[in-house]
N, C-alpha and C positions, 0 to 999 in steps of 0.2 A: 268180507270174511264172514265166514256163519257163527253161530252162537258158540257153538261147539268147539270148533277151532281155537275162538276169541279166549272162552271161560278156560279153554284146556293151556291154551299159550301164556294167559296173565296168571295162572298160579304157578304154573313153570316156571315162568319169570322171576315172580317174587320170589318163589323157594329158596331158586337156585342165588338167587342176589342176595338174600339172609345169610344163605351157608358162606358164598364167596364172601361176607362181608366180616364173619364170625373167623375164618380162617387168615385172612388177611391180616385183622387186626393181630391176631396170636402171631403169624407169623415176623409182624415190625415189631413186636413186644409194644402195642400202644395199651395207653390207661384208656379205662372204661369197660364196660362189659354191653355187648349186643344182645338181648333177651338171655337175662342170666336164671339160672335156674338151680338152686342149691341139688346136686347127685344123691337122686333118691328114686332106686331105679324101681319103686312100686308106685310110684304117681306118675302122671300124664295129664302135663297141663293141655285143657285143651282152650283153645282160643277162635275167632269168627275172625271171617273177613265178607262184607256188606260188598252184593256188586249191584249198582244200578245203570242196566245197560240202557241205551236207546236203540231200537230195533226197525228195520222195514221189512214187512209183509207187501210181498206184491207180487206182478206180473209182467216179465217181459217179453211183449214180440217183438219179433227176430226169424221170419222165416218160421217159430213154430213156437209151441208156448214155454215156457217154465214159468216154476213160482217155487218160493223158498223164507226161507227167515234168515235174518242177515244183520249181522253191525252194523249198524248207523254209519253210513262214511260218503263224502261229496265228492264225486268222479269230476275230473276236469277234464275237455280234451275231444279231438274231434276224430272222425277217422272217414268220413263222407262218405258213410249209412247211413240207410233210416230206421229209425230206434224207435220205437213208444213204448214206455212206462207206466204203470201205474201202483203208487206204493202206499202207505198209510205208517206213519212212524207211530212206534208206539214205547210205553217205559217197562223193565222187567227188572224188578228189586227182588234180590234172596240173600239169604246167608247162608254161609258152610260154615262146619265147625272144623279148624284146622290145627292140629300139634307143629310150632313154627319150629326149625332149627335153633339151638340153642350152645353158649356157652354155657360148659358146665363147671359147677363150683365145687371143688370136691370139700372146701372148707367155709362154712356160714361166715369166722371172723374175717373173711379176706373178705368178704361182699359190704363196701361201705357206701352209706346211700350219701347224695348230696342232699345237703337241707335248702 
């Protein structure tokens, strides 16, 4: 999978798991709150999520060349070609700043913390 693909699919992922998880709970009537956020529609909390991917750079022939940047991932498997590689793994650490889905509170006394 390429960088692109990877970074564009795990924040889709998460998002979409926060929202499904924020509606779910509303929907059983469960206790607790999922990133609760007192309804105060002139703030914007914003929040990070840290990704540290392992990447390979390299070159495969195959009849002709390509080269690419790529998620770190271990192929198993034969198919009786012949392949040669050459790759160089390497690490790529960033942060985004991201506003998560939230449950909103429309009342601060309902929101009670556990001590």
């Amino acid at each position: 999978m390429d960088l692109k693909s990877f970074v564009k699919a795990a924040l889709n992922d998460v998002m979409d798991a926060v929202q499904e998880t924020i509606e779910e709970r509303k929907a059983r009537e469960k206790q607790g709150f999922i990133n609760p956020k007192i309804h105060d529609p002139e703030v914007m909390e914003i929040d990070t999520i840290k990704f540290d991917v392992a990447v390979s750079v390299g070159t495969k022939t195959q009849g002709g060349a390509e080269a690419g940047l790529e998620v770190f991932s271990v192929k198993l498997g034969g198919s009786g070609t012949h392949e040669r590689e050459a790759s160089n793994v390497s690490r790529i650490e960033f942060t985004l700043g991201v506003s998560w889905p939230h449950t909103h509170i429309l009342d601060a006394k309902k929101l009670v913390r556990a001590s």
